[in-house]
C-alpha positions, -999 to +999 in steps of 0.1 A: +184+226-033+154+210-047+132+183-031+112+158-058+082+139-042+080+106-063+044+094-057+034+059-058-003+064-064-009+026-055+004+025-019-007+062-020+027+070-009+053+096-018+091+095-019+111+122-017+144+132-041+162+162-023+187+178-052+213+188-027+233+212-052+265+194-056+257+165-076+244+143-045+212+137-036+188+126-005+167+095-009+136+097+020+117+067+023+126+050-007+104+015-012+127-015-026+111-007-061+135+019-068+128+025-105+114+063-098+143+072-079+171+059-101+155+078-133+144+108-117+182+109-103+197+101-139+179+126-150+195+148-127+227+136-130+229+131-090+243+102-069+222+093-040+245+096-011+218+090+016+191+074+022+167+083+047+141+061+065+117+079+090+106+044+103+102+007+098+073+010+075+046-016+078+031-010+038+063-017+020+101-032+022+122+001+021+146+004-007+171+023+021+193-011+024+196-016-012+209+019-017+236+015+011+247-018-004+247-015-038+249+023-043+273+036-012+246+053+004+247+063+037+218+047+056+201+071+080+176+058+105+165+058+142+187+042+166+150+028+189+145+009+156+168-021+160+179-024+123+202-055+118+219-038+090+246-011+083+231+021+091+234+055+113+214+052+140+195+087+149+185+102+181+163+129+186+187+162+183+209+150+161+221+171+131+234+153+095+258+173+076+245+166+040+275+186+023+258+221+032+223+217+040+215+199+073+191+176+090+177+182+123+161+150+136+127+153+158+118+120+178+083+120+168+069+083+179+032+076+178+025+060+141+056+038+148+078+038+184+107+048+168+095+071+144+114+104+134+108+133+117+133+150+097+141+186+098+158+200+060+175+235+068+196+250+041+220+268+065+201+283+092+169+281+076+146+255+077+128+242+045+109+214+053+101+187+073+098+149+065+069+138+087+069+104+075+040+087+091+036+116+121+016+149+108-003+145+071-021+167+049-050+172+070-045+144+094-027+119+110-012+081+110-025+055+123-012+038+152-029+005+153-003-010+130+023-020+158+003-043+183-033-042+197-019-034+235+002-003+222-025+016+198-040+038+225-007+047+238+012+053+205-022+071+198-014+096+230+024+100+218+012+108+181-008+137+193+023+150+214+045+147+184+017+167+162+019+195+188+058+194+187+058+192+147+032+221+149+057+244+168+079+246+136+080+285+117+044+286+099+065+286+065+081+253+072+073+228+038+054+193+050+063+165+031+047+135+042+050+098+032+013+086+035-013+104+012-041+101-004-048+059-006-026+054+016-038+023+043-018+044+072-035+073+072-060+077+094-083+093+078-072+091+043-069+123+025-061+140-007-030+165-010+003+150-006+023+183+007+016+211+030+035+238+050+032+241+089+010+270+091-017+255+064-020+223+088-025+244+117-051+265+099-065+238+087-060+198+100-085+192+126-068+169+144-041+200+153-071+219+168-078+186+194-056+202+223-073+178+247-052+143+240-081+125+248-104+139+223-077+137+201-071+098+205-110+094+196-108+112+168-075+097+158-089+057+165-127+067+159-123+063+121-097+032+116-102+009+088-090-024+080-056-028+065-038-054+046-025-085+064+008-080+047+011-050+074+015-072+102+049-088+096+065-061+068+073-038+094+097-062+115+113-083+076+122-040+074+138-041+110+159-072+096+165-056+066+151-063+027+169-092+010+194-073-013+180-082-052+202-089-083+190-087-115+151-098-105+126-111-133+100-126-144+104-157-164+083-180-186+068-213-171+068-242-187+044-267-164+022-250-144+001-279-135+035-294-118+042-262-099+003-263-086+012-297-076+038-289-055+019-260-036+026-229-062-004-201-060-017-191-098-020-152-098-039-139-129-036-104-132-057-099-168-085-075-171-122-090-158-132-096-189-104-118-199-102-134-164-141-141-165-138-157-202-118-183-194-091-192-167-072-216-145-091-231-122-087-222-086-064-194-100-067-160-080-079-130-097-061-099-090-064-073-118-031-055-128-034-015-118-021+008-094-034-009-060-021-048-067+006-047-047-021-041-016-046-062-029-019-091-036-007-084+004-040-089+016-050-121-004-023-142-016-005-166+008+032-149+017+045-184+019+034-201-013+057-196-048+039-171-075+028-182-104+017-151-126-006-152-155-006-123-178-021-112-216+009-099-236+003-064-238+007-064-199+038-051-186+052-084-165+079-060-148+052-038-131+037-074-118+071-078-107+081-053-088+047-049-070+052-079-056+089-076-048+081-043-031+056-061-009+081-088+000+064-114-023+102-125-034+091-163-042+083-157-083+078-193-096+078-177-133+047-166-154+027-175-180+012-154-211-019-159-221-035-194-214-019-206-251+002-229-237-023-245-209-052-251-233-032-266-257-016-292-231-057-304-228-056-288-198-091-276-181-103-238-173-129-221-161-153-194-167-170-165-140-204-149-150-210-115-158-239-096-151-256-064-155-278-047-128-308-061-146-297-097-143-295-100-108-328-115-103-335-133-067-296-141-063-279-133-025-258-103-032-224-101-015-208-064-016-170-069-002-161-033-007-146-016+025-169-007+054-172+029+050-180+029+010-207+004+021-217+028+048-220+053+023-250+034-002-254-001-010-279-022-028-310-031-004-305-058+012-270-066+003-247-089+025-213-072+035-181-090+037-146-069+029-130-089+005-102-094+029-123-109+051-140-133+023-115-164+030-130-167+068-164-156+060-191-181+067-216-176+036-236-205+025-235-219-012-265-204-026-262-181-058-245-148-052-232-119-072-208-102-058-203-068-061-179-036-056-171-004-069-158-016-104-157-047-105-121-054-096-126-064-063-155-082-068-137-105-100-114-112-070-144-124-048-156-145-069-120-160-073-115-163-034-153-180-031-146-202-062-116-215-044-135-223-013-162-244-033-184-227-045-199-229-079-228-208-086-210-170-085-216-144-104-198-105-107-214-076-114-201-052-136-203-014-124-212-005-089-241+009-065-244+044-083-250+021-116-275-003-104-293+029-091-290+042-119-304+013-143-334-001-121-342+036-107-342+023-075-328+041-042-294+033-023-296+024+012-270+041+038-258+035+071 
């Protein structure tokens, strides 16, 4: 018996492959792109006979359904969760036959109300634990994800559940689903896999026996999230549309499909993006973290229309979105060929070096704590999920980030609302330090 985590270094996630010896396997919080699986299970020459969920996940649309329907999985999930769809509802105590090895499932609610954790013996000794979105490496879930009224409560059941995970044999394997990146983890760490007795040496939030010390640590730290977390977790409850044969295909008139209320998406580098593009388009470089940044900016209920250069892959673009829930894909469009030749209009978005900032406003949309952690002097701060309500005045700004990715996305947002004297920076903090010599300020 083998178990295969299968990271998705985006959501900052890992799924989990269990080899179960007999040409079957054990699929543990699969997402709906289920690419990683399906090749890593080829490879193996297994069948996925289960498929596990530890709880309705709020970050992606679980690929568990999909499985079941297409595959002839067995859907395993908790019974408190409501599903609407064919699956084995689990109570705490309950033990799964897997052909040999077993699962042993633990109620553990406190990231989710229904959560579980799942217990892998291989006869009568336990392995390893799936703790889903209940213990990490080095932390904990957050609990804020459900509803406002709940947090501090599911905050107090999290730290009973850490206690009850912690009482498992020191040698016990932890293999959580939030990591490193992750927006549920709370904080976010770096190592994806543990054992029992390392967390208990060595995750402070296991040392908190007081449960109200422990919810302040647990809430003290809590970040924003994506607004795609607030209604994921119930289109999971009501299962993921099943998909057949998804893709991406070419666009013909993009100016009609504006017209009728499509969203333009170009995912091209910044400097392609800045050096000419559809106006009013939204920028969202293609890399690891679209998916999120996608979640948190473009309109759930608007049709897609995706703009690419050629030697992007438009199937990673596609399943992003898809594993987000983003299932209305108008078609794309490679390369701006075909729009500039129609005499249609673009756009262009400065870029500037530390030097060429001048007396412009600065605008640094990067996430609270990095901006704790040394900014510019004198720099306005505004997440760039927050951008679209911010009240800023049209004056000149640069906007910054880390990179520049998030600040090319600024710019796009801002652009969008009006405004027409926006620049982008190109680098971040430690780099205009770094070129005008000048110091960081911190929080």
């Amino acid at each position: 018996m083998e178990v295969v985590p299968l990271v998705d270094e985006g959501l900052g996630n890992s799924a989990y492959l269990v080899d179960l010896g007999d040409g079957r396997a054990l699929a543990v919080d699969v997402s709906r792109d289920l690419r990683a699986v399906e090749r890593e299970a080829a490879r193996r020459g297994l069948t996925v006979a289960f498929a596990a969920d530890t709880h309705l996940h709020a970050d992606f649309l679980s690929g568990a359904r999909q499985l079941g329907a297409t595959r002839g999985a067995r859907v395993l999930a908790s019974a408190a969760g409501g599903r609407e769809f064919d699956h084995r509802g689990l109570h705490d105590g309950d033990e799964v036959d897997l052909g040999g090895p077993t699962l042993r499932v633990l109620a553990t609610p406190g990231h989710t109300h229904e959560h579980l954790s799942l217990l892998l013996s291989d006869g009568a000794r336990p392995v390893g634990v799936f703790t889903g979105g209940s213990l990490l490496v080095g932390s904990a879930a957050r609990t804020d994800l459900v509803a406002p009224d709940r947090t501090e409560n599911l905050a107090r059941a999290q730290h009973a559940s850490l206690r009850r995970l912690s009482a498992l044999p020191d040698e016990v394997r932890v293999w959580p689903t939030h990591g490193g990146g992750s927006f549920c983890a709370a904080p976010r760490t770096g190592d994806r896999t543990s054992t029992i007795g390392h967390e208990k040496a060595t995750n402070p939030l296991l040392r908190l026996a007081d449960e109200d010390e422990f919810v302040a640590a647990l809430l003290g730290p809590l970040g924003s999230y994506p607004t795609y977390f607030r209604w994921l977790g119930e289109a999971n409850r009501r299962g993921p549309a099943l998909l057949r044969s998804p893709a991406l295909r070419p666009v013909r008139d993009v100016r009609a499909l504006v017209d009728d209320g499509a969203q333009v998406v170009d995912v091209r580098p910044v400097d392609r993006y800045a050096a000419g593009h559809i106006p009013g388009s939204l920028s969202i470089p293609l890399r690891p973290v679209f998916a999120s940044w996608l979640g948190w900016l473009a309109s759930p209920d608007r049709p897609l229309v995706v703009v690419r250069d050629p030697d992007q892959d438009g199937d990673e673009v596609l399943w992003q979105a898809l594993k987000i829930g983003y299932d209305d894909l108008a078609g794309e469009l490679v390369g701006l060929t075909a729009w500039t030749d129609a005499g249609l209009p673009t756009a262009g978005t400065e870029l500037v070096s530390a030097d060429d900032i001048g007396g412009r406003r600065v605008v640094d949309v990067r996430q609270r704590a990095e901006f704790a952690a040394g900014h510019l002097p004198g720099a306005t701060h505004v997440e760039l999920g927050d951008l679209a309500t911010a009240d800023l005045p049209p004056e000149p700004t640069v906007v910054m980030c880390g990179h520049g990715e998030r600040a090319l996305s600024a710019a796009s947002v801002l652009e969008r609302a009006g405004h027409r004297d926006v620049a982008v920076l190109t680098g971040g903090p430690q780099d205009w330090a770094r070129v005008t010599g000048r110091a960081l300020e911190t929080w």
